[in-house]
N, C-alpha and C positions, 0 to 999 in steps of 0.2 A: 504494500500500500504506500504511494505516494506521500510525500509531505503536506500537499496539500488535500488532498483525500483525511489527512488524518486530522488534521486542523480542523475539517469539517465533520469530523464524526465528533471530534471534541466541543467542536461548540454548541451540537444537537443535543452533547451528554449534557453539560453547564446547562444550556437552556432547561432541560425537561428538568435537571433539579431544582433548579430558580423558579418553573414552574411549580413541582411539587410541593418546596418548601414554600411559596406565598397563595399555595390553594386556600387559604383558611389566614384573615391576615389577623387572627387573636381576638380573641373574645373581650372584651370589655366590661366593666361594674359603675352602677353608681353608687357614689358613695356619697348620702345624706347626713345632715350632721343633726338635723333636729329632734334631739333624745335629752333625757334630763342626765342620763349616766352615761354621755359617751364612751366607746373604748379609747383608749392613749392613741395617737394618731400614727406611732412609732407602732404600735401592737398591732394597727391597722396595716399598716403596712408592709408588715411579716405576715401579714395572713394572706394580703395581694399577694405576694412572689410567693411564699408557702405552696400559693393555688395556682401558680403561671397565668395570672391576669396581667396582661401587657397592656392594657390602657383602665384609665380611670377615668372618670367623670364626675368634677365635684359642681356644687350650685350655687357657691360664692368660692371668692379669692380666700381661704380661711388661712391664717399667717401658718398654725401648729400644722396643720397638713401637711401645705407647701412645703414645710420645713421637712416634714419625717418624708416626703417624697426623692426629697434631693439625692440624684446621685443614685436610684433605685433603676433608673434607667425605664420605669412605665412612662409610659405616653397618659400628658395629660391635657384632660380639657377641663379652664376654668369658667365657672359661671358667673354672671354678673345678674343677680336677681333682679325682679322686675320694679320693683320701687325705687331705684337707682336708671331707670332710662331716663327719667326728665332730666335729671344733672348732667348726663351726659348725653342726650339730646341738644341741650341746651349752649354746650359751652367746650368748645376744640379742646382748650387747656384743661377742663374739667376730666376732658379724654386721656390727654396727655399724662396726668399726673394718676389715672386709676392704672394707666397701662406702666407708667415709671413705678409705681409700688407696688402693683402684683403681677405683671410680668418681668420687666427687667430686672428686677431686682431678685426674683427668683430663680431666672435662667443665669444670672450673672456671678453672684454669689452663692447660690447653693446648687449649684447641676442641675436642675429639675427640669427634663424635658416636657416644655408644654409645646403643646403642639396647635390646642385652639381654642378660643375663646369662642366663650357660648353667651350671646348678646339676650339676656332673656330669658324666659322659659314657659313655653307656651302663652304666648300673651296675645293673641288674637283668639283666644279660647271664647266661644260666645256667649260664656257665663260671664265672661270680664264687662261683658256691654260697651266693648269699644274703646275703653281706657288708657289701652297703648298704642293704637293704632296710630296716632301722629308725634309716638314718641321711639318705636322700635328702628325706624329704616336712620333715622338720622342718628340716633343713638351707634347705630352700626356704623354707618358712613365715621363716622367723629373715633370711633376704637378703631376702625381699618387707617383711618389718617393719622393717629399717634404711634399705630405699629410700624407705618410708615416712616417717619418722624426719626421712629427710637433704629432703623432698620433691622427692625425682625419680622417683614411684612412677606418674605419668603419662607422663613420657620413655621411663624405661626398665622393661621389664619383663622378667620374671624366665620362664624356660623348663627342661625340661629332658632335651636331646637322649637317645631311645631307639632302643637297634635294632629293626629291626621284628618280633624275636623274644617282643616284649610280647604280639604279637595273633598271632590265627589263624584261618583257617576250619575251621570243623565239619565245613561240605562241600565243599571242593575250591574252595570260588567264591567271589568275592567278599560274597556278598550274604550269607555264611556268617559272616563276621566276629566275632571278642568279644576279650576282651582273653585273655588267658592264666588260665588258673585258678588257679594255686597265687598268681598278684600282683593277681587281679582286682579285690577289696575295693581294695587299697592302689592301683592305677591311678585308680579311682574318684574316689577321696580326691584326687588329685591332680589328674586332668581337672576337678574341679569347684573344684577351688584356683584352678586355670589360668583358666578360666570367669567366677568371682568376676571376677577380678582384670585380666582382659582380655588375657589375655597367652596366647601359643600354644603349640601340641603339635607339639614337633620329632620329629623320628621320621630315623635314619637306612636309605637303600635301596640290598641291593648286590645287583644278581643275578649278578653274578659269584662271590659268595661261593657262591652257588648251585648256579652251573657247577660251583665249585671242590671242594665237598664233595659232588656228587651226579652219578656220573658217566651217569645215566641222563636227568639235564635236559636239557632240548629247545636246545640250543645258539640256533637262531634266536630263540627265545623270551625269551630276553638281550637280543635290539636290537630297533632303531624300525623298520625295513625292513618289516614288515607279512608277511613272508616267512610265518612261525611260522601253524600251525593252531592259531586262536583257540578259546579259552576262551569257550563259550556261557555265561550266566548269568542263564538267564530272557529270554532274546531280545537283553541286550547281549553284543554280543563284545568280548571282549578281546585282543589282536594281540602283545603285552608284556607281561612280569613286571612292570616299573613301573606302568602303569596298573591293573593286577589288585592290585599287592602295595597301593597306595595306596588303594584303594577298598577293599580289606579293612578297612582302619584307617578311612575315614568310616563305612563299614557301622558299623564298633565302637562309634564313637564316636555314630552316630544310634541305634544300637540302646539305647543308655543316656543317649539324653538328651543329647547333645552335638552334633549334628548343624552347627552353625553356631560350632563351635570349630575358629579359623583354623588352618591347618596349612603349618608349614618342614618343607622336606627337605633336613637340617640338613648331609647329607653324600650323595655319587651320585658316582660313577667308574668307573675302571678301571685297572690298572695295568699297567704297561710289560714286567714284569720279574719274573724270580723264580718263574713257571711257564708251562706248556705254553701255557696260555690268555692268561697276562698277557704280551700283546704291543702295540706297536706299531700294527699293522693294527686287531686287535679296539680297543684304545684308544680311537683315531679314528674308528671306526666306531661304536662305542658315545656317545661324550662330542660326535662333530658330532648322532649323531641323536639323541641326548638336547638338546641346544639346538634341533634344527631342529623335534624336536616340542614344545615348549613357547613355542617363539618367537610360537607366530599366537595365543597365549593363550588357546586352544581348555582347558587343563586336560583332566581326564579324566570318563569317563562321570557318577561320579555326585559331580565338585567340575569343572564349566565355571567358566571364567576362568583369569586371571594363575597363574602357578605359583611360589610363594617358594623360590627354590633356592639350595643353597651347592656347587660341584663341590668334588668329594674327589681329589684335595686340587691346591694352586697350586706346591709345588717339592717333590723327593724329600726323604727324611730318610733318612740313610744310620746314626741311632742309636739307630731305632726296634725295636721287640723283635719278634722273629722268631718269635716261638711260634705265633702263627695263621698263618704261611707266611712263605717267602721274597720271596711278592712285597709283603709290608707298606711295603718300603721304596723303593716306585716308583709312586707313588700320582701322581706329581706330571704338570702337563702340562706342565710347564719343569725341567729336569735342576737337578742341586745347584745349578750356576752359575748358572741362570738363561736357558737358552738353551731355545726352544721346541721338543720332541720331537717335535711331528708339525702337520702345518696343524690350526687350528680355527678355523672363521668364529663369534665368540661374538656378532655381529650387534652389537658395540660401538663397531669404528673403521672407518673409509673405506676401508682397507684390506683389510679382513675377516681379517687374519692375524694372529697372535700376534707380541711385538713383542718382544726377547728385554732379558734387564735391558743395564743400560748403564752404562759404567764398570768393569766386573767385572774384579780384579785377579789374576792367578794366580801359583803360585810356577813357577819356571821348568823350562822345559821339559826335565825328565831323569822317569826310569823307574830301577824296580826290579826286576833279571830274574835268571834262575837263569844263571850261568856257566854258558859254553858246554862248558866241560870237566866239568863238575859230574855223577854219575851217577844215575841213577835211584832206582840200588837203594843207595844211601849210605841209613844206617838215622836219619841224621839228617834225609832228607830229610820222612817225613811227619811228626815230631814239629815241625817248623817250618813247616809251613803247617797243623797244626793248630794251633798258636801264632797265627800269621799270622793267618788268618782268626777265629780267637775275638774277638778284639781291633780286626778291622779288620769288614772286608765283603765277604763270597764269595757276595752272595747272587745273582751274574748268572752263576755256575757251575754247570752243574749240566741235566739234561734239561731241552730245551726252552728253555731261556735264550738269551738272545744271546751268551753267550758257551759255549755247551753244544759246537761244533765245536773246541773247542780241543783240542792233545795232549797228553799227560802236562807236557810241558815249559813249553807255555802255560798249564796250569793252577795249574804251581808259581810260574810269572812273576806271573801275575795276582795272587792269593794275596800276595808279596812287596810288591808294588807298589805293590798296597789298604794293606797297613801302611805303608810307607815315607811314602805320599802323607797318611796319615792322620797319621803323625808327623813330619809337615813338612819332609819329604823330609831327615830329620837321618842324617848318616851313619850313626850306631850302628843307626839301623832299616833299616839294606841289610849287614848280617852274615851273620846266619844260619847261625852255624856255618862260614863259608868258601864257602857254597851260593851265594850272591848278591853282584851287581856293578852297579852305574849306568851306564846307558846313553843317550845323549843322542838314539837312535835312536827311533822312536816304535813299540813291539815290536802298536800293534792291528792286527788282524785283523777286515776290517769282516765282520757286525757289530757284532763287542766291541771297546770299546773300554775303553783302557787311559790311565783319567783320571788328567788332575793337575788336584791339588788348587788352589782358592782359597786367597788370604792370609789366615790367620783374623783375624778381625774383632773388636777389643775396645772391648767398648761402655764404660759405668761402670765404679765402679771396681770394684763385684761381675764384671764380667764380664772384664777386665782378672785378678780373682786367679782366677776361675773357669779362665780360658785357659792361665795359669802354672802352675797348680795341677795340670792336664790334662795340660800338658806334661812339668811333672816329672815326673807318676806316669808317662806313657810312656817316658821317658827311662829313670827306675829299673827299670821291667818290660824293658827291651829288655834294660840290663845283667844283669838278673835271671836271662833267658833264656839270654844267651851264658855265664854263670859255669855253670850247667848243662850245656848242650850241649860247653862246650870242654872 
C-alpha cells in the first residue's frame, strides 16, 4: 500500500473515531440552588464529575458555585434571572459590569469554563402576561455587547432558555410548526440575533407538564418505550412527545429561515413527588429512556445527530414556589442530600449507576411528632400545621404522594417535623402549642419518609449572614407563633 493510500485509510480511521467519540456530546444537569439546606457547592461538584456530567446549568451567577466549578473542566452555563432584565435592558455599562463580575472574572481567575450565558429563563411564558417581553431581546443584545467589549464573545455565547410554549403546530404535527403569534415578530428578532452571532436556541421540554394539565394525554406518549400510537406526519412517525415536540420547533425554525440554528434542550425530566404522576417508577422510566434514546446519537427525525441536553434538574429544592404544582420541588435525581433516588445508567461511569454525594453531614438523628396524648380535635391543632407547612414543606402530603397513606396523626407529624428539620431541629420549633415532642424514634413509614435535615452550609461571608439572618427570622416567627397560640 502506497503512502498515500495509507494517509487515507488513516484519516477515514481519525474521522470514524472523532465520529464515535462526539456521537453523544454529554449529558448535562441543572443545578438549582433554591433549598433552605443547600449541599456545599465543592460537595456539589464531586458529585458532577463523581457522575461524568460534562456540563452544568446554573440560574444565576452564584459566587460559591463558580468558585467550586473552577478548574473542574465542566462546561458551564450561567443564568441571569429574570428580575434582573430591566437593569440590563436598560443600561450597556449595566451589561458590562454583570459580565466583568460573573464572567470575566471567573474565567480569568478561577479556570471555570463557561461556555454560555443564559439571558432569562422562560420569560415569555404566558402566565408572565407579557412582563418581559420588551425587556428580554435588548437585555441580550447589551450581555452579547459586553462579551464583546471584554472579548470573550467567541468562548462564550449568549442564549436564551424558552419553554416550548413559544411555538406551535397549526396542524397537530410537526411539520405544522411556527412560533407563536402574539411573540412571532419578537422570536424572529431574536432567532436571527442568535444566528448573527453563533450562538443557540435553548428551548425547554416537559411532557409531563402535559400529562399534568391535560388529563386526556396519551400517558404512553410521555416515554421512549415506543408503546404510544404514533403521530403520522406525512409518512414520519412519531412514537414520543419529545421527538414531535422538538421537531415542531426545527419545523419553526426552517420555516423562517433558521433551519441550521443549533439547538439545547436547556431542561427534560420528571419528578419524584408532589402528584399522582410525579413518581419514582414514571421518573426512571422516563429520564433512563430519555438517555437511552439519545445515547446512539440517532437525534430525531428531522435534527439526526448528537442531542445537546441538560436533565431537569440534578438535586431537589425544597424553597422553590409551588404555584405551578407540588411536584416543582422534586425535580431532582439525587434527594436534598445528595443521595440517588432511583438507578440511572447516564452511560458516564463503569458502573453505570448514580454515585451519591460524599461526605454529607447531617444534624442528628431526632424527629418532630404530635404527642401521643395530643387530640385531634384540639382546635389548635390545624392552625399549626397550617403554620407548619406554610413555612416549611408539605408538598409529599397529599393524593398520590409518597406520603398520601399516612393518618391524620402522621400527617400532623410530618407537617411538624418538615418545620423543626427546617429550623435546625431548634427546640422552640417542636412546640406547637403543647401539640409536639422529639422523638429519637424514626416515626417513617416506607414510603414516606420523615427526613432530617443536613448541617446548613455557610459559604462567604454573604452566605454566612444570609444563614443567621434565616435563622433568626425562624427563631422570631416560631416565638411569634406560640405568643399567639398560648
Amino acid at each position: 500500500m502506497g503512502w498515500f493510500s495509507m494517509a487515507v485509510v488513516l484519516l477515514v480511521l481519525v474521522l470514524s473515531f472523532y465520529s464515535l467519540v462526539h456521537s453523544v456530546s454529554g449529558i448535562g444537569a441543572n443545578w438549582g440552588t433554591q433549598a433552605t439546606h443547600p449541599l456545599p457547592p465543592d460537595t456539589v461538584v464531586r458529585l458532577l464529575r463523581d457522575n461524568g456530567f460534562q456540563k452544568i446549568k446554573l440560574f444565576d451567577a452564584d459566587y460559591d458555585a463558580l468558585r467550586a466549578l473552577g478548574k473542574s473542566g465542566i462546561e458551564v452555563m450561567v443564568g441571569i434571572p429574570n428580575d434582573k432584565l430591566t437593569s440590563l435592558a436598560g443600561s450597556v455599562k449595566a451589561a458590562e459590569k454583570w459580565v466583568s463580575k460573573n464572567i470575566s472574572t471567573h474565567i480569568t481567575t478561577n479556570n471555570v469554563n463557561i461556555r454560555y450565558v443564559a439571558v432569562g429563563n422562560e420569560p415569555f411564558l404566558a402566565s408572565y402576561n407579557g412582563s418581559f417581553l420588551k425587556t428580554t431581546f435588548p437585555a441580550l443584545q447589551n450581555v452579547q455587547s459586553a462579551l464583546i467589549k471584554a472579548g470573550l464573545s467567541n468562548q462564550v455565547k449568549v442564549t436564551v432558555p424558552l419553554n416550548a410554549d413559544v411555538y406551535a403546530s397549526s396542524s397537530g404535527v410537526p411539520s405544522g410548526g411556527d412560533f407563536r403569534t402574539d411573540i412571532r415578530d419578537l422570536m424572529l428578532a431574536i432567532v436571527k440575533f442568535l444566528s448573527d452571532n453563533g450562538a443557540p436556541f435553548t428551548v425547554n421540554i416537559y411532557p409531563f407538564i402535559s400529562l399534568y394539565t391535560d388529563v386526556n394525554f396519551p400517558v404512553e406518549y410521555a416515554f421512549f418505550d415506543g408503546n404510544a400510537s404514533p403521530i403520522n406526519d406525512g409518512g414520519t412517525n412519531y412514537y414520543n412527545m419529545f421527538d414531535a415536540n422538538h421537531d415542531t420547533l426545527v419545523w419553526a425554525l426552517q420555516r423562517n429561515g433558521f433551519g441550521n440554528l443549533p439547538i439545547i434542550v436547556g431542561e427534560i425530566g420528571w419528578p419524584t413527588d408532589g402528584d399522582r404522576n410525579a413518581n419514582i417508577a414514571y421518573a426512571e422510566r422516563f429520564n433512563q429512556g430519555f438517555m437511552s434514546h439519545i445515547s446512539g446519537g440517532k437525534g430525531t427525525p428531522m435534527r439526526p445527530g448528537p442531542i445537546d441536553a441538560y436533565l431537569f434538574s440534578l438535586i431537589d429544592e425544597d424553597a422553590k414556589s409551588i404555584q405551578p404544582g407540588n411536584f416543582e420541588r422534586h425535580w431532582g435525581i439525587f434527594t436534598y442530600d445528595g443521595r440517588a433516588k432511583y438507578p440511572l445508567n447516564l452511560g458516564t461511569t463503569n458502573s453505570g449507576a448514580l454515585i451519591p454525594a460524599k461526605n454529607v453531614q447531617y444534624l442528628e438523628k431526632k424527629w418532630c411528632v404530635m404527642k401521643p396524648g395530643a387530640k385531634l380535635d384540639d382546635p389548635q391543632v390545624a392552625l399549626s400545621v397550617s403554620y407548619a407547612c406554610g413555612l416549611a414543606d408539605c408538598t409529599k402530603l397529599g393524593y398520590g404522594t409518597s406520603c398520601g397513606s399516612l393518618d391524620a396523626r402522621g400527617n400532623i407529624s410530618y407537617a411538624f417535623n418538615s418545620y423543626y428539620q427546617r429550623n435546625n431541629q431548634l427546640d422552640e420549633a417542636c412546640k406547637f402549642a403543647g401539640l409536639a415532642m422529639v422523638t429519637k424514634t424514626d416515626p417513617s413509614v416506607d414510603p414516606c419518609t420523615f427526613d432530617i435535615m443536613i448541617e446548613p452550609y455557610y459559604g462567604g461571608a454573604q452566605g454566612r449572614f444570609g444563614c443567621i439572618r434565616r435563622s433568626l427570622g425562624l427563631v422570631a416567627a416560631s416565638i411569634f407563633f406560640l405568643w399567639i397560640v398560648l
